[in-house]
Each structure stands twice: as structure tokens, then as C-alpha cells.
C-alpha positions in Angstrom: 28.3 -56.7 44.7 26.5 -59.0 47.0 25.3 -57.1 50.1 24.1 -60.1 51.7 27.9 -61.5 51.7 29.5 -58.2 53.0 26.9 -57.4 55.6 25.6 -60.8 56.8 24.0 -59.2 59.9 21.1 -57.3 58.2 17.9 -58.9 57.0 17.3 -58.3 53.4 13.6 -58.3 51.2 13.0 -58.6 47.5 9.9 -56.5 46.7 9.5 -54.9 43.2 13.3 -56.5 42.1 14.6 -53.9 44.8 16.5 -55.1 48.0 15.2 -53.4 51.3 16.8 -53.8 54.5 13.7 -55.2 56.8 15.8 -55.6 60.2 19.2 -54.0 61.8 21.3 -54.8 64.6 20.2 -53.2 68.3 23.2 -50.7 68.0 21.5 -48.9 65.3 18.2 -48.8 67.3 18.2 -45.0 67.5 16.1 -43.5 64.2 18.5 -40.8 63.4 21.1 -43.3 63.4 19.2 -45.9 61.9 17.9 -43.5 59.1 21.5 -42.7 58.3 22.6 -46.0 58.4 19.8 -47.3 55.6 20.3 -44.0 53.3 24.1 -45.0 53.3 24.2 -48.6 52.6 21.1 -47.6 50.1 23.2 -45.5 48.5 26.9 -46.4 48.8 28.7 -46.2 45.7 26.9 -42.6 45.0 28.6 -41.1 48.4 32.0 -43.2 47.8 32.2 -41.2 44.4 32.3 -37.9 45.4 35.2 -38.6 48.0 36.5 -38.8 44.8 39.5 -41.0 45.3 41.0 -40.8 41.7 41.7 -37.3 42.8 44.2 -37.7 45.1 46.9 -37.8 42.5 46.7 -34.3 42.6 48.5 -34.0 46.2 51.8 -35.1 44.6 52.6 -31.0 44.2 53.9 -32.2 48.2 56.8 -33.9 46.6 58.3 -30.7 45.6 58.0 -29.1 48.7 59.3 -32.5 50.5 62.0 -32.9 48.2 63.6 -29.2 48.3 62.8 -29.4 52.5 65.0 -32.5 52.7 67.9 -30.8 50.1 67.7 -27.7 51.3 68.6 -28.8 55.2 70.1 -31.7 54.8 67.9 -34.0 57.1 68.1 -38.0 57.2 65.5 -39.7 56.5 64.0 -42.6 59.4 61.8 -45.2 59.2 59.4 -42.4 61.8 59.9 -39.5 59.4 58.8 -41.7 56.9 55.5 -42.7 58.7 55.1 -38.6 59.4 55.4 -38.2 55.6 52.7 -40.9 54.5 50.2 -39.2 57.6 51.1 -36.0 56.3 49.8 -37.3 52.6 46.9 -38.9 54.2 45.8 -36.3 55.8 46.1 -33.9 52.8 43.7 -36.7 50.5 41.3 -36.5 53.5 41.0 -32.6 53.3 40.9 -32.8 49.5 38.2 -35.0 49.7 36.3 -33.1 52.1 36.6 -30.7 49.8 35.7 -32.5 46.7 32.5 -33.6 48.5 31.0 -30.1 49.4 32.2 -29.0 45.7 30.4 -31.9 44.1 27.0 -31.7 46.0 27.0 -27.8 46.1 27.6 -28.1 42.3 24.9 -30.3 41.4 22.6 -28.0 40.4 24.6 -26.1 37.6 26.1 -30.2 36.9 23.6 -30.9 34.8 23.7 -28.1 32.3 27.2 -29.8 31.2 26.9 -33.3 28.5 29.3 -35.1 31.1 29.0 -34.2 34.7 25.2 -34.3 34.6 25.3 -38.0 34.9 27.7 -37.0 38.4 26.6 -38.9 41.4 25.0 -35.7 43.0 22.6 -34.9 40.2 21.3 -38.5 38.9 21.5 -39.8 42.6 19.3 -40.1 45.5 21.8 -38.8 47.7 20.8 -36.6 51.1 22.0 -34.0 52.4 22.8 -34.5 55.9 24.9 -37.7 55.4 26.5 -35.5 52.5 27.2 -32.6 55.3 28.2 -35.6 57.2 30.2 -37.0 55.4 32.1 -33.6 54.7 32.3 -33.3 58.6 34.2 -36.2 59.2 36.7 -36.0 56.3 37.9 -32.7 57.7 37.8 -34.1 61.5 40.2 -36.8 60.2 41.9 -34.9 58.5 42.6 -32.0 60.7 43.2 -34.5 63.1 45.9 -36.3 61.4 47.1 -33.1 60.7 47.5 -31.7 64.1 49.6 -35.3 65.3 52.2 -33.7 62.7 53.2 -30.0 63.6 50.9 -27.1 64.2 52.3 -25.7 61.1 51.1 -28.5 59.2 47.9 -28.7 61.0 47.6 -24.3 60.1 48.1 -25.2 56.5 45.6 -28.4 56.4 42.5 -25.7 58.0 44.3 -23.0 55.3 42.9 -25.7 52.4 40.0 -27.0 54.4 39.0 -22.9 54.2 39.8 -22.4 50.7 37.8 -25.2 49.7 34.6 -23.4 51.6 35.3 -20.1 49.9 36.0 -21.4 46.7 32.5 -23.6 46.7 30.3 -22.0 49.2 28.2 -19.0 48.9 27.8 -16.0 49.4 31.5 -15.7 48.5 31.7 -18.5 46.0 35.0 -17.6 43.7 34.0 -20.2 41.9 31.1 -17.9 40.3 33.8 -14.6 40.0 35.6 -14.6 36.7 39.8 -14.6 37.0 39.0 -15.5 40.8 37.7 -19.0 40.4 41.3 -19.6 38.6 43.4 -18.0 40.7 41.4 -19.2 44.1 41.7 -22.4 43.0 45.0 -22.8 42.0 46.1 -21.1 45.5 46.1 -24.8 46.2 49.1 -25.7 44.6 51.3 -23.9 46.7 49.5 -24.8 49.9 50.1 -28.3 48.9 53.9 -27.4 47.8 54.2 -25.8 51.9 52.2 -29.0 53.0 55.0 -31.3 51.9 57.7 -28.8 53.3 56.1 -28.2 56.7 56.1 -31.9 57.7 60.2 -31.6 57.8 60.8 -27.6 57.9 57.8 -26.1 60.3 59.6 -23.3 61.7 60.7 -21.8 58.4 58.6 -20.7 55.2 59.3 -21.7 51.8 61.7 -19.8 49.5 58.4 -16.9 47.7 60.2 -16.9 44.8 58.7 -20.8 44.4 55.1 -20.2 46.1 54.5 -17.7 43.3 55.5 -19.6 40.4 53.6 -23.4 42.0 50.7 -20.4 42.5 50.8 -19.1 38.9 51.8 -22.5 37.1 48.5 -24.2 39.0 46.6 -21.4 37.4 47.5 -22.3 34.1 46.3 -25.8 34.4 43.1 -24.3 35.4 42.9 -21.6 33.3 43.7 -23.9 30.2 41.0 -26.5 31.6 38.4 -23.8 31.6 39.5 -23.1 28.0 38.8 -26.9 27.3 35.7 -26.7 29.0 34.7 -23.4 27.5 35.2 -25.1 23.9 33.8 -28.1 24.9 30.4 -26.9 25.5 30.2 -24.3 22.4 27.7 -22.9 23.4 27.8 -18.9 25.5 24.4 -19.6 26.7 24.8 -23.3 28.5 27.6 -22.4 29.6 26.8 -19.6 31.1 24.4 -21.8 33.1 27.1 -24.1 33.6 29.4 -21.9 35.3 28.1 -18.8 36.1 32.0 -17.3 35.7 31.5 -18.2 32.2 29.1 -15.6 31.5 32.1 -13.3 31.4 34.7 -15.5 29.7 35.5 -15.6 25.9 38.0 -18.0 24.2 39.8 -14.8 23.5 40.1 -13.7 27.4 40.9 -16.9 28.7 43.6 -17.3 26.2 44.9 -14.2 27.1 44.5 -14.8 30.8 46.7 -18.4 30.4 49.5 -16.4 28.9 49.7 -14.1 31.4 49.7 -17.1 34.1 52.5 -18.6 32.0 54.3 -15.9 31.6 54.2 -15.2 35.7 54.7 -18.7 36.7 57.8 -19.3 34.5 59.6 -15.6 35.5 59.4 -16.4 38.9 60.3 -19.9 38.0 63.6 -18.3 36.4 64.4 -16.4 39.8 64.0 -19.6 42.1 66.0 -21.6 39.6 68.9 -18.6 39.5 68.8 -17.7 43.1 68.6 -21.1 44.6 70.6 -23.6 42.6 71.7 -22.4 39.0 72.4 -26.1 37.8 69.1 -26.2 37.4 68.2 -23.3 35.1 69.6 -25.7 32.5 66.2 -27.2 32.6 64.2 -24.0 31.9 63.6 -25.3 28.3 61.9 -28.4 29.3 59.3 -26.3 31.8 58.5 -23.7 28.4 58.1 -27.7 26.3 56.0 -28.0 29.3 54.0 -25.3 29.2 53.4 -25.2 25.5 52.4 -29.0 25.0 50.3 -28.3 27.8 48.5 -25.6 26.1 48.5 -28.0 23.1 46.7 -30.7 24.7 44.2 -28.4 25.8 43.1 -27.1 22.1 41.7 -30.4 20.7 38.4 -31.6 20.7 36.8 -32.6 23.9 40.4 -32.2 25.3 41.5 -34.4 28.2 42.8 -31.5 30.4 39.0 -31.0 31.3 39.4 -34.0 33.8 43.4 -34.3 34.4 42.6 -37.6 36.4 43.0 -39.3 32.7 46.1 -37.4 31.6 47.8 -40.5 32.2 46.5 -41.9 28.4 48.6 -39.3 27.4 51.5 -41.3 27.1 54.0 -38.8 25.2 53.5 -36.4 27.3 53.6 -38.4 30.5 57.3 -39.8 29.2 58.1 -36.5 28.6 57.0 -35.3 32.0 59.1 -38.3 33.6 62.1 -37.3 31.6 61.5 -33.6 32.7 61.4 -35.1 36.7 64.6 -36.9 35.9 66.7 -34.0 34.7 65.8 -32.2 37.4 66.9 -34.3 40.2 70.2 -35.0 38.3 70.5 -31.4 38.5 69.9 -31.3 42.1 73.2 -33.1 42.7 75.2 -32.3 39.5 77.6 -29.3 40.4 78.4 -27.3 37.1 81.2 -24.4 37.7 81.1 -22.6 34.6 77.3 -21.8 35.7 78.7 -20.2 38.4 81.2 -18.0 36.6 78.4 -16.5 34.3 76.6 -15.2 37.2 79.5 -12.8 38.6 79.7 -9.7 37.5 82.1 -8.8 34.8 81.6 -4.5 35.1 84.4 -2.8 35.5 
């Protein structure tokens, strides 16, 4: 990338085969400014990275929560609830990333005890701290802000993130360090995200629990199976111990043990959303267990890619099978089935 081309009103200087910026414009003539302005163009790419962009995938556990908001009370979509919905997204990426910024430069220093995320932007870079506080700063301004335009609801459960993301990364609380708590503190997110997507269409009225448990239980077994992954992946107690202080107390054995009990919790209360709310739908239970298992699966080969679930899109069985699951499901959102019914009145005498 040519900086010359994309900011023609700066003076540039080869010296050494590095590129120095020897004049700006007047409006950056304050030195704060100025010195904030030179770090950033110096240093770009590293502070575009730990936005983190590739991440945002993760914020489509809204479209549950939109989809069963719209079902559930029957509202028509508009071309303005439709612009409400892609804010509402928006703003949710923006918090994430907030969040993934503070995560990645607070987590620099135990970064480079691990073979891949030591080459992270925030431990091989130059990058400083104030435009990295900065940079958090504004995220969550525009975020929040975005957020607040919506419902104050919405804009509740946007700070509700924002807070988690501080508690989860930032000491002296830092669940991230706490074994079993940097799971389930984390996966809290899920169903944040799940009431996110509900409350831009439903902000007077919670979500059915029932669902909030199992999104809360089922995101911990993603993480808890990624911190298997990761656990194997290192091999080595010690480093990662270093790592992740949280793995000082884990064992294959424990975290095993710990993903079948999220399974186990995210699928029963799965079962009573599925039963209490529309009983078509329990005819998909054995597609969510597939799920679970091939999940698991995934996670016990070598280097496994539920570490970084950004590239779980190589998978491609798995991703077919996880469209097929999707499709079932909203056929069975509109498919009624009486004989369903019938099986769950009671037959006592």
C-alpha cells in the first residue's frame, strides 16, 4: 500500500529504507494530536488488527433472538425496522471490538508464551498505549451511541457487554485468570447477544429463561472445548500455565468433564424451550446432540481449528451440516404437526 497515494497531503522522507512523515497539515498542529496522528498512520495495520474484524461473525447468535422476537409477536417487517436491525448489529460489532481491543493489548504479555498468538499485533508491534485506550474509547462511544438511537433496552444490554468485556479482561477481577469463570464469564455473551437481537423488536419484555440458559450453557461449551484445544495444543502444564494463568488449574481430564457438564445443561434446557414453546421443533433435538458431539470431535484433533472459530468455515461438512440443521429448524417454525400435540396431554386416569 502506497501511503503517498492515499494521503497525498503529508510530506514523506526515505532515510534508512524507512518512510517518515516530515510535514502535516495545520489542523494537526497541536503535539498531542499530532503525536497521535504520526503513531497511527506509523502503525496502521497493527491497530486495524486488533478491532479484529473477522470476529464479527460471532454476533450472528442476534439472529436467534431476532428471529423468535419477530415469530413470537407477530411484527411486519419495514424498510425502517430493517435499518434499526442493521444499527442494532453495527452497534453490537462496535462493542465487540471494543472489547477485542482491550482483550488483545491487555493480553500481550501472556501472548507470547503461546507458538501462534505471539506473533499477535500487540506483542511483535510498536503499538502505544494511549491510542490503544483510545481507540477502545471510541469504539464503545459509537457503539453505545448507536445503541442508545435504538431502545434504552438495547442501549442497557450494549453497556451489559461493554462491562463484561472489562471484567472478563481487566484486573483485579480478571475471570479470565479464575478457572470455570473465564468459561462461563465469557460465554455469558451469548445470551446477551441472543437478548441483543430480541430487544431491537421486543424491549419491553424479556426473553423466554428457559433459552438464555441453554444460548448461556451451549456458548460455554464452545469455549470450554476451545480451551481443551488449546490446552492440547500447547502440551506442555508449565507454558501453559504462563499462557493462561487459569490453566494452572485445568487438566484434560477436568475440562473434559467440565464440557459435559455444559452440554449436558445447555441441551436440558434446550429440551424445555423446545417442549414448552413450540413442540414441532423438538423433532430437531437429534441434530443439536450431532451438533454437539461433532463439535467435541473437531475439537480432539491435532492443532484443532475450534482454537480460532473464525476459520471453522474450512470445515465444510460440518458447515453443510450446520446449514441443514438451520434449515430444519425454520421449516419447523411454520410446520404444524398434531400428533405432537397429542403426546404431550396427559393420558392418567
Amino acid at each position: 500500500m502506497n501511503l503517498k497515494n492515499i494521503l497525498p497531503f503529508l510530506t514523506f522522507r526515505k532515510q534508512q529504507n524507512q518512510l517518515l512523515v516530515v510535514n502535516t497539515p495545520p489542523f494537526f498542529s497541536f503535539k498531542f494530536v499530532q503525536e497521535i496522528y504520526l503513531q497511527v498512520i506509523a502503525n496502521l495495520e497493527g491497530y486495524m488488527a486488533i478491532i479484529r474484524v473477522d470476529h464479527w461473525f460471532k454476533n450472528i447468535f442476534m439472529l436467534p433472538g431476532i428471529i423468535f422476537a419477530l415469530l413470537y409477536f407477530d411484527i411486519t417487517l419495514s424498510w425502517e425496522l430493517g435499518f434499526i436491525m442493521l444499527v442494532g448489529v453495527l452497534a453490537t460489532c462496535l462493542i465487540a471490538s471494543a472489547n477485542y481491543v482491550i482483550n488483545e493489548w491487555l493480553d500481550a504479555q501472556f501472548d507470547k508464551f503461546h507458538p501462534v498468538k505471539k506473533h499477535r499485533p500487540a506483542v511483535v508491534k510498536n503499538l502505544s498505549a494511549k491510542i490503544v485506550y483510545l481507540e477502545y474509547v471510541i469504539l464503545a462511544i459509537m457503539g453505545l451511541s448507536m445503541a442508545y438511537y435504538i431502545n434504552t433496552s438495547f442501549f442497557l444490554c450494549e453497556l451489559l457487554l461493554l462491562i463484561m468485556g472489562l471484567l472478563y479482561n481487566v484486573e483485579p477481577i480478571r475471570t479470565k485468570d479464575k478457572v470455570y469463570l473465564d468459561v462461563l464469564s465469557e460465554s455469558v455473551n451469548n445470551p446477551i447477544r441472543f437478548t441483543l437481537g430480541w430487544f431491537i423488536f421486543v424491549p419491553t419484555i424479556l426473553p423466554p429463561s428457559s433459552m438464555l440458559v441453554a444460548y448461556w450453557m451451549g456458548g460455554a461449551f464452545l469455549m470450554g472445548t476451545k480451551r481443551f484445544a488449546e490446552y492440547r495444543f500447547i502440551n506442555d502444564h508449565q507454558l501453559a500455565g504462563l499462557y493462561r494463568k487459569s490453566f494452572k488449574h485445568y487438566t484434560e481430564q477436568n475440562l473434559l468433564i467440565s464440557i459435559f457438564f455444559y452440554a449436558l445443561t445447555a441441551t436440558f434446557f434446550l429440551g424445555i424451550f423446545l417442549i414448552k414453546h413450540r413442540i414441532e421443533l423438538l423433532l430437531s433435538f437429534p441434530l443439536f446432540a450431532l451438533l454437539f458431539t461433532w463439535y467435541l470431535q473437531i475439537g480432539f484433533r491435532e492443532n484443532s481449528p475450534v482454537q480460532y472459530p473464525e476459520k471453522l468455515y474450512k470445515e465444510k461438512h460440518f458447515m453443510l451440516f450446520l446449514v441443514t440443521l438451520c434449515t430444519v429448524v425454520f421449516i419447523l417454525l411454520f410446520v404444524d404437526i398434531p400428533w405432537l400435540h397429542f403426546l404431550l396431554k396427559s393420558n392418567f386416569g
